[in-house]
N, C-alpha and C positions, 0 to 999 in steps of 0.2 A: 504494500500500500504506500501512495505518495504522503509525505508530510507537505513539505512545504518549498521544496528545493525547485528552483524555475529548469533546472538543468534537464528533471526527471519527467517535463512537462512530454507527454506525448504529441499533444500539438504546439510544440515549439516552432516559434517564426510561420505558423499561420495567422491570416488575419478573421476579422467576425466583423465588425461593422467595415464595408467596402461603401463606396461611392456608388458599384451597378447594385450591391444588394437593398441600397434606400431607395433607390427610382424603382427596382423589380417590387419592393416593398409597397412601394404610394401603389404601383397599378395595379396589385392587387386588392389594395387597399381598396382603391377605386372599383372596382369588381364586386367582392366581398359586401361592401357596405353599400353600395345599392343596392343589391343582393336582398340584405337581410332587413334593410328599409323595406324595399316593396313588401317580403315576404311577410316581416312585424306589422304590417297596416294591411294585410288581406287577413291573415287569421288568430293576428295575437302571438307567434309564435315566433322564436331568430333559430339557427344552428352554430352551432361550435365553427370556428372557420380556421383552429389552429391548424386541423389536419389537412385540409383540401390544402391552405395558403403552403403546408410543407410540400405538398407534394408537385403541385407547382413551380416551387421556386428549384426542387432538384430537379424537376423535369428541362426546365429552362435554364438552371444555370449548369448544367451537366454538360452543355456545348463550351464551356469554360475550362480549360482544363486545370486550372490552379485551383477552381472552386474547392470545398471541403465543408461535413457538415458541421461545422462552425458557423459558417458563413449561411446556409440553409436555414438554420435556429434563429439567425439573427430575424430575416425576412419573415420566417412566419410567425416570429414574436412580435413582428412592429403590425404584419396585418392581423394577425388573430384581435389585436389590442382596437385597432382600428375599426373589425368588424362587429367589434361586443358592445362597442361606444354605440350602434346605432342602434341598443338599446334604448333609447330618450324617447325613440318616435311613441314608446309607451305611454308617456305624458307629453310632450309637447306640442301636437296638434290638436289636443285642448284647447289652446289660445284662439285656434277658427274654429270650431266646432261653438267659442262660445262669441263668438262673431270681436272677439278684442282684436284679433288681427286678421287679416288680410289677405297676408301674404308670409315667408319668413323672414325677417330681417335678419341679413347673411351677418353682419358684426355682431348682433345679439344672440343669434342663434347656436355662431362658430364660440364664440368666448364662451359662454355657458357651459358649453359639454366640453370645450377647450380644458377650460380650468378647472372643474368636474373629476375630467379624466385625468387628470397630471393626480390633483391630488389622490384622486384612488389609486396608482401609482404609489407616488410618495409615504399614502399613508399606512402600506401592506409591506412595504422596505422593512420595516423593522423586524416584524414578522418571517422576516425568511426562515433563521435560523433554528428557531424554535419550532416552526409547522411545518418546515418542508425538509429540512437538513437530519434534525433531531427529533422525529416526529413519527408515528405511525399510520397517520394521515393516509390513504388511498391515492387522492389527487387524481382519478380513475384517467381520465382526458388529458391531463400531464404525462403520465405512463402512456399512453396510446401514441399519443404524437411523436415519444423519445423513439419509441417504438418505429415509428416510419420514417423518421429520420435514419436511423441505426441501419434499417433495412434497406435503405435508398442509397446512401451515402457515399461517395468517391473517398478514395484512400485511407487513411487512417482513422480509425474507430475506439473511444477506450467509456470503459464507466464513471459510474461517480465517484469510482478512487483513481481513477489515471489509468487503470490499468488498462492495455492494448487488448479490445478483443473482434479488431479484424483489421487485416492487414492492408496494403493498398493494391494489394492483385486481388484482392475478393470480385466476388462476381455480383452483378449490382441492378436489382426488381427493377425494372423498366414500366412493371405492371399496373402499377395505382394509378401514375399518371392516364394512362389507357381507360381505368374506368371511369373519370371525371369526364374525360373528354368523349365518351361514348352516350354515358347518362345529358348530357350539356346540349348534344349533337340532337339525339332525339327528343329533348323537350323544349328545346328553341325550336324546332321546324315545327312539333304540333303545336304549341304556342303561337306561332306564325299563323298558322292554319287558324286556331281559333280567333287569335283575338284581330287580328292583321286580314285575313282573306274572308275570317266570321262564314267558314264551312263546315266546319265541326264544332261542336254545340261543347259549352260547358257543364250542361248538366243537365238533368230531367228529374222533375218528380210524378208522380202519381197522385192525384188529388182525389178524397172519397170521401163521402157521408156517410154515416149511421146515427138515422133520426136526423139533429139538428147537426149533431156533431161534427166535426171538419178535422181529416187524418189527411196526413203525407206520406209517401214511402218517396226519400230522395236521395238522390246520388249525385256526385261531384266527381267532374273526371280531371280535373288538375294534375298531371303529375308528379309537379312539386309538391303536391300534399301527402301524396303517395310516396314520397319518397322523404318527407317529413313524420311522414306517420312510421316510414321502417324505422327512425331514428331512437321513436320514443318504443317506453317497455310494449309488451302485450295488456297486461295490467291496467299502462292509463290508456290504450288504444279500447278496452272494455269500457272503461271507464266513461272515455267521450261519448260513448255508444251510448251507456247508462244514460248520461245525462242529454243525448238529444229523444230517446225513448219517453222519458222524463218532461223531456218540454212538448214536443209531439205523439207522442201515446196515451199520453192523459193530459198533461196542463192545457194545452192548447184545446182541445176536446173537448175538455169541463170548462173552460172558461166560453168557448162559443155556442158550446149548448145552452146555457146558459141564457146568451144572446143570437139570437136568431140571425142570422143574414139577412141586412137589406137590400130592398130590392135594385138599390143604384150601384152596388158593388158585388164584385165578383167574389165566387168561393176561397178563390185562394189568396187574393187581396186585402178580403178579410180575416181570413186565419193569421198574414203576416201583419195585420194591423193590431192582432189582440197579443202575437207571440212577441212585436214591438214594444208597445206599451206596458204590457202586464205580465208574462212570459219570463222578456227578456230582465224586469227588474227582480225577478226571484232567481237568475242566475246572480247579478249582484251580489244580492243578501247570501251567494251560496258561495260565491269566490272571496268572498271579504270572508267570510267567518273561516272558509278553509284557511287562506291566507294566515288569517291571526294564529288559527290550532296549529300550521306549520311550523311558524316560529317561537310558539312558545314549546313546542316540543326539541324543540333545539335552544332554547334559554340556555342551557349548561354551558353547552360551547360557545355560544355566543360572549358567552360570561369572559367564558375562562379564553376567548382571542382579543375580548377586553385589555382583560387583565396582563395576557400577555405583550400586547402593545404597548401599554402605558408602564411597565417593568423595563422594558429594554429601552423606551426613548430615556427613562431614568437612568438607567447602567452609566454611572460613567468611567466603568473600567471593562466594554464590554470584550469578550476574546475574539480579536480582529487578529484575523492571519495576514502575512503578506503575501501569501501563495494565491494565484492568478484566481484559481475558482472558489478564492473566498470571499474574495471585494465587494461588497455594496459600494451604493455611492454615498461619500463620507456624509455622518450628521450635518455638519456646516453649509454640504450644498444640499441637501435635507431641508433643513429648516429655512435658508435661504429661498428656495424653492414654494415653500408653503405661503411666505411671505409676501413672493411676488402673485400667487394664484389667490392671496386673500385680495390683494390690491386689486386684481383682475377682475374677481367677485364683486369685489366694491361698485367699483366705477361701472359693471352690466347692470347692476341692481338698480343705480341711480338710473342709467339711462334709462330704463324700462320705467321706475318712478317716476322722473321727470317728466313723463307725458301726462300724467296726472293733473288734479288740481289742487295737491297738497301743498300746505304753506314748506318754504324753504326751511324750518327746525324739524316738523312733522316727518319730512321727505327725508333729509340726514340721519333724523334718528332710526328709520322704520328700515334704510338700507344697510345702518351700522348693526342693528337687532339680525334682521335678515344673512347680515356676512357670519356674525358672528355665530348664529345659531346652525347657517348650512354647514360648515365650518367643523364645528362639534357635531352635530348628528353625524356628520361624513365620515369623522373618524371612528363614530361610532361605528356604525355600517359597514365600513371598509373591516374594522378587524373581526366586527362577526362575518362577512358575507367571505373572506377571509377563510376563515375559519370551516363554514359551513360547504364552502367547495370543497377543500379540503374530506371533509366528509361526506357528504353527496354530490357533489361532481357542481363543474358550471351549470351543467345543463337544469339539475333539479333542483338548485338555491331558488328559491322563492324569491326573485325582484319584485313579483308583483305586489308579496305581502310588502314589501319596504316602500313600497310606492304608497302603496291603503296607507300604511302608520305616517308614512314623511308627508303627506297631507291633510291626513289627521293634524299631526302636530302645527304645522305651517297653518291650516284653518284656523284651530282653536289661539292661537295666538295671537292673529291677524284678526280674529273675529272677537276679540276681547279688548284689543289695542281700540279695535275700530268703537267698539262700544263706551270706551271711557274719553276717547276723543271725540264723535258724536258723528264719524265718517260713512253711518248709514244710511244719510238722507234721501238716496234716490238710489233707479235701478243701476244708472252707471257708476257708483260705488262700489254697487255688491259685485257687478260684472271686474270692476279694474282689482279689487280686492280677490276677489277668487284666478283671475289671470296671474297677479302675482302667489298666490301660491302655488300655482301649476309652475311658476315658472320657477323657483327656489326649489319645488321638487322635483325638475328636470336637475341640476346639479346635483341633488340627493341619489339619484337614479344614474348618473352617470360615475358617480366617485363608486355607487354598491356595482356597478355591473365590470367596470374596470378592476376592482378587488376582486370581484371572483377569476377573472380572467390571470392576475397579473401572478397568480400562486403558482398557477396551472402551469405557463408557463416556465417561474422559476423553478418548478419541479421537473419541467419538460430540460431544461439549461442544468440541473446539476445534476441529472440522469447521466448525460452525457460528456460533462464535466466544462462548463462554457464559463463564460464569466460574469457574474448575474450585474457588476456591475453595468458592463457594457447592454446585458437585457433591456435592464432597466432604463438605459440612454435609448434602447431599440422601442421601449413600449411609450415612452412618451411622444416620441416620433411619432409612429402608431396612432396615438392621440389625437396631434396637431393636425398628421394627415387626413383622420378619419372625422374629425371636428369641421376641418374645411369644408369637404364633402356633403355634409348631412342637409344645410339649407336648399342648396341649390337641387338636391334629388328628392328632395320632399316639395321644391315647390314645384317642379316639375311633375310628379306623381299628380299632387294639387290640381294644377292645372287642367290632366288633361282626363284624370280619373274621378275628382272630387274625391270627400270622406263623408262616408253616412254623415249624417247633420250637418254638413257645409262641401254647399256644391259653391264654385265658382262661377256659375254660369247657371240663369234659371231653365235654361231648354235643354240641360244634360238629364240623362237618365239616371235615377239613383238606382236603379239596380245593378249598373256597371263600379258604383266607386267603393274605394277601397271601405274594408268593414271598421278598421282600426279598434279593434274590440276592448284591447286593455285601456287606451288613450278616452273611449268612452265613458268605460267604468269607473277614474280615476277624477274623471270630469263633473260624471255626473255628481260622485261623491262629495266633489268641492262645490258645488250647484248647491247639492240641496243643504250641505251646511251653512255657508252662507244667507240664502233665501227662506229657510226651513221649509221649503216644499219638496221635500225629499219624498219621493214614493215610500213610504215606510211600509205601506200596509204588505206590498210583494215584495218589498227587497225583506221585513221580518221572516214571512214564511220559506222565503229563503234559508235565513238565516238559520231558524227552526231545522230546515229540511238538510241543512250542512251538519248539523247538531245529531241527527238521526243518524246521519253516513259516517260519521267521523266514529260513534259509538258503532254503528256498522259494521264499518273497517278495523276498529280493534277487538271485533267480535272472531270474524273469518281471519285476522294476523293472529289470535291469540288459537282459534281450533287446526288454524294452518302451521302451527309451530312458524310464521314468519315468511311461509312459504309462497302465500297467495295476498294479496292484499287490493284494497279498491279504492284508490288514489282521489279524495273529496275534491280537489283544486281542478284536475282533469273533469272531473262529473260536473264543477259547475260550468268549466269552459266548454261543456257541451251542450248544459243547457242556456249557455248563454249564445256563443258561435251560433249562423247559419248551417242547416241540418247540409247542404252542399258541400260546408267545410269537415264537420264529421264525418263523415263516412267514408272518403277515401284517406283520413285520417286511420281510422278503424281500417280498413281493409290494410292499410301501408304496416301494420303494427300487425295485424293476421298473418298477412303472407311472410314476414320478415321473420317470427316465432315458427313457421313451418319450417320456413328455409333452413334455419338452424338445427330444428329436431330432427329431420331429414339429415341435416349432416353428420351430426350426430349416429343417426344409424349409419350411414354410411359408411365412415371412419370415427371411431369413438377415438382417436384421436387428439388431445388438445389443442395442439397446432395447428391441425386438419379444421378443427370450429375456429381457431382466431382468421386463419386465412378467409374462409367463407364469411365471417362476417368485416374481416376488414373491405372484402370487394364491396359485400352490400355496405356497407356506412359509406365508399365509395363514390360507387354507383346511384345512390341517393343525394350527396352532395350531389352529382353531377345535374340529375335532373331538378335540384334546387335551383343551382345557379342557372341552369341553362334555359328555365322560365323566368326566371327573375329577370336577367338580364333581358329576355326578348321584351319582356314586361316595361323596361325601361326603355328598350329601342322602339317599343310599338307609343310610350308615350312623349319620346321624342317627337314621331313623327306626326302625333293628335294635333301637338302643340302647334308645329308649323303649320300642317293644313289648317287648325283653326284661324290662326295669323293670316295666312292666305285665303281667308272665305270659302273655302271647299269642306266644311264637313267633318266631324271628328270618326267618322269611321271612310277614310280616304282609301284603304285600299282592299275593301269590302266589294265581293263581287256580286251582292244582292240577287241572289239566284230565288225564283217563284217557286213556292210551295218546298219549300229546303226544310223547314224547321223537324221535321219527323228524321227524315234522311241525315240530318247534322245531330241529332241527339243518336240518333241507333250509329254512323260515324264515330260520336264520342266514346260510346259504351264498347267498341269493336279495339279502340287504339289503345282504353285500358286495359282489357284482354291481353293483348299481343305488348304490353309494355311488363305486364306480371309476369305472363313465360318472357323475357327475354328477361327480367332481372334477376328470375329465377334459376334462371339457364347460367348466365355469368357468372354467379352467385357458385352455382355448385357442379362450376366443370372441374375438370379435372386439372 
């Protein structure tokens, strides 16, 4: 084992941050975080982008011959950092949805998650040692990533003690790359087809009565969802199931039987106007209360990455090696660091207040309250969410609960301030008063989403023995890059998609625009604090009905020895989501549980299951990005045709009598998209 000798360095005189590895870095950057933008405002949901963005960068930088995976870790640590920041869109199109803005203001929009992400960054640094170094921590997506770097990598290879374990004649997988770009290839062309030439239908349901009643049986042929749903367990792929059975097998049913269809609207127009209004508020009541049971079932660790945080920034004699893969970056540019993103904080806050019509002491103080308070919660955040990847992975940290409580808290503060200064005179009070809370918890949400992100990696960097401080200069990068990026492909989304509750245009169709389902729920919740016309009565029975699942679910964890369990946060994100969005959610989580048992019998193997499921997590990136991105080229071009007075469906061949032949079309390509993932999945 290495102590601390540079001599003994196995990558001696390699370099890790390069000049081509920052620019291959931004572009994917740029990739990634549109990517999980569109994808976070169609269903609520982002993907992990450490592993695609590694696989990438060795695929590309593999025509370099000096490259090495040093240099590979850098890249996908600055995009993975970059694609997790577009976490925000969870709250931050709150601001049009409640008509305060507009548009996105790129300086307001970039500094926010800007400074956000640095300190989620900065504030998990201290953390390393203790949760990822000295730790028994999983880190499960940490380990996955070393993993396909390891596997990928040109020349010399060694662990997290130095030691060499493969040489620079190794022979070197060529294969991941292969599956991104096949999964990419065919979901950009039926995307194309769908949304671009509008020949293939997104999706069908079946409409029925019994008595007054009003049932759906529906399907969604997205492949991106399909390949989002392989990502998650089988368990919350049940789970969404449950809870759109839940909104459409009974709630919707019993609440229109109830009420009769009139005669000026249609069957199905009226089922989505009761599963709207009344449906979809008992999904709420069901995501907030899972939310809060998550995190208090995680109190301990939460505690104890507290604690651990605030013991080390105290250390002042902490055990600092000089050996390469020990280095943070020192306290001084640490806390330097926090310094200048509190002054950043500062100065957003004001601008965003300044439009107001608070007197100049009012304004000062309520931005100096607001720094200080995002500030402290963040660090709070950062060392549980911290913490909490570390134990359940990025993928399963609850941001959305941190988002419920960091609005809660930013409400009742703002909503207590505003009461002993007397700033609830009118409606655009409560409107400018509830925007700036969404907007202090867009930084709240960007510091918790970068902490989960920032661990992952540095367990992914001393797997393989890198140098966390150099990471860490890679994930702020990551950052600034992915900060840039976010306004300008949100208002382009905006633009040419709309968001349920705020179209930009009154002759768009709202059943085209993006659903944005957690930015709704986060919204609505600051709404109705604020105004106290909160739907209590269905978002309660909600809350009730989360109350029932939770004791549910530790009923079958507790007869299943641990084995089976029914994930409350997934059940309300189905009865909250369009039933279009479940179900090839659910099917994506079906077929990926076969695919495995299957391999299983085939070769019981270990290796033989991690290969078949690294294709499929793959192969699933691939058809993520490969809609997402069309998704973004098709609303490029909405854009300009709009600009140009032709129409926002410009390359639409309006074929007569299609609509039957583009829906049985859709249901044909998801067929033939299962066996071919399946096929990949488990050749040989």
């Amino acid at each position: 084992m290495n102590k601390n000798n540079d001599f003994s360095d196995p990558y001696q005189g390699l370099r890790e941050i390069t000049l081509r590895g920052v620019i291959l870095g931004i572009c994917i950057t740029l990739i990634f975080t549109a990517s999980n933008i569109y994808l976070g405002l169609k269903v609520g949901l982002t993907f992990a982008t450490s592993i695609p963005a590694a696989v990438l960068s060795m695929a590309i930088l593999k025509f370099a011959k000096d490259s090495n995976i040093l240099e590979n870790n850098m890249v996908q640590t600055q995009a993975s950092a970059a694609g997790t920041i577009s976490s925000v869109i969870f709250v931050i199109p709150g601001l049009l949805m409640l008509g305060y803005w507009q548009s996105f203001p790129f300086w307001q929009t970039t500094l926010i998650c800007l400074s956000g992400g640095i300190l989620g960054v900065i504030f998990t640094i201290p953390l390393r040692y203790v949760m990822v170094v000295n730790s028994a921590l999983p880190y499960p997506e940490g380990i996955a990533a070393a993993e396909i770097l390891k596997s990928g990598a040109q020349g010399v290879v060694a662990n997290q003690h130095g030691e060499i374990i493969q040489n620079p004649q190794a022979k070197i997988d060529r294969q991941p790359a292969k599956e991104i770009l096949y999964g990419s290839l065919l979901a950009a062309t039926v995307s194309f087809a769908t949304n671009g030439l509008r020949i293939i239908g997104d999706g069908a349901s079946f409409w029925f009565k019994l008595g007054q009643s009003i049932f759906q049986i529906p399907m969604g042929f997205s492949l991106a969802l399909i390949g989002a749903g392989s990502l998650i367990s089988l368990a919350s792929g049940i789970a969404v199931l449950v809870g759109a059975i839940i909104a459409w097998g009974i709630a919707v049913p019993y609440f229109t039987g109830l009420s009769p269809t009139s005669v000026d609207i249609d069957m199905a127009s009226f089922a989505q106007k009761i599963w709207a209004e009344k449906v979809r508020m008992m999904g709420v009541g069901t995501l907030g209360i899972a939310a809060i049971w998550t995190l208090l079932t995680l109190l301990k660790p939460m505690i104890q990455g507290v604690r651990l945080s605030i013991a080390t920034f105290l250390d002042k004699n902490p055990q600092q090696s000089l050996s390469r893969a020990k280095q943070d970056l020192s306290p001084r540019i640490m806390l330097f660091t926090i310094f200048v993103m509190g002054i950043i904080l500062f100065l957003t806050f004001y601008s965003f207040v300044m439009a107001s019509s608070l007197s100049p002491a009012v304004a000062w103080g309520i931005v100096l309250l607001l720094t200080l308070l995002t500030m402290a919660i963040g660090f709070l955040v950062a060392a549980a969410c911290g913490y909490m990847a570390g134990l359940v992975g990025s993928s399963s940290s609850p941001i959305s609960g941190i988002g419920i409580l960091a609005i809660l808290v930013f409400a009742a503060v703002l909503l207590l301030i505003a009461k002993q200064l007397g700033l609830l005179q009118s409606t655009a009070d409560h409107q400018f008063l509830t925007a700036l809370g969404l907007f202090a918890t867009t930084a709240v949400i960007a510091i918790a989403c970068i902490s989960n992100d920032n661990l992952q990696d540095l367990k992914t960097g001393y797997l393989i023995y890198a140098t966390p401080a150099k990471q860490q200069i890679a994930l702020i990068i990551g950052c600034v890059a992915g900060a840039i990026v976010i306004a300008p492909v949100l208002d382009l989304l905006y633009q040419a998609y709309g968001f349920t509750g705020a179209l930009p245009r009154s002759d768009m169709d709202p059943h085209q625009a993006l659903a944005a389902p957690q930015a709704i729920l986060i919204t609505t919740i600051a709404q109705g604090i604020f105004s106290h016309q909160l739907e209590w009565t269905y978002i309660l029975i909600g809350v009730g009905l989360g109350i029932f699942l939770i004791i549910l679910d530790g009923l079958i964890k507790a007869l299943s020895s641990n084995n089976i369990s029914l994930p409350v946060l997934a059940v309300g994100m189905g009865i909250y989501l369009p039933p279009s969005v479940n179900m090839p959610l659910f099917v994506g989580a079906l077929m990926f549980w076969w695919i495995k048992r299957q391999a299983v019998k085939d070769n019981n193997d270990p290796q033989h299951l991690q290969r078949v499921e690294r294709r499929g997590t793959l192969f699933a990136a691939g058809l993520i990005v490969g809609e997402s991105l069309m998704g973004i080229l098709m609303a490029l071009i909405i854009v300009i045709s709009l600009n140009m007075g032709t129409g926002d469906a410009p390359l639409a061949l309006h074929l007569d009598h299609w609509d039957t032949m583009a829906q049985s079309l859709g249901l044909i390509i998801v067929i033939i998209t299962i066996f071919i993932f399946i096929r990949r999945c488990l050749k040989k």
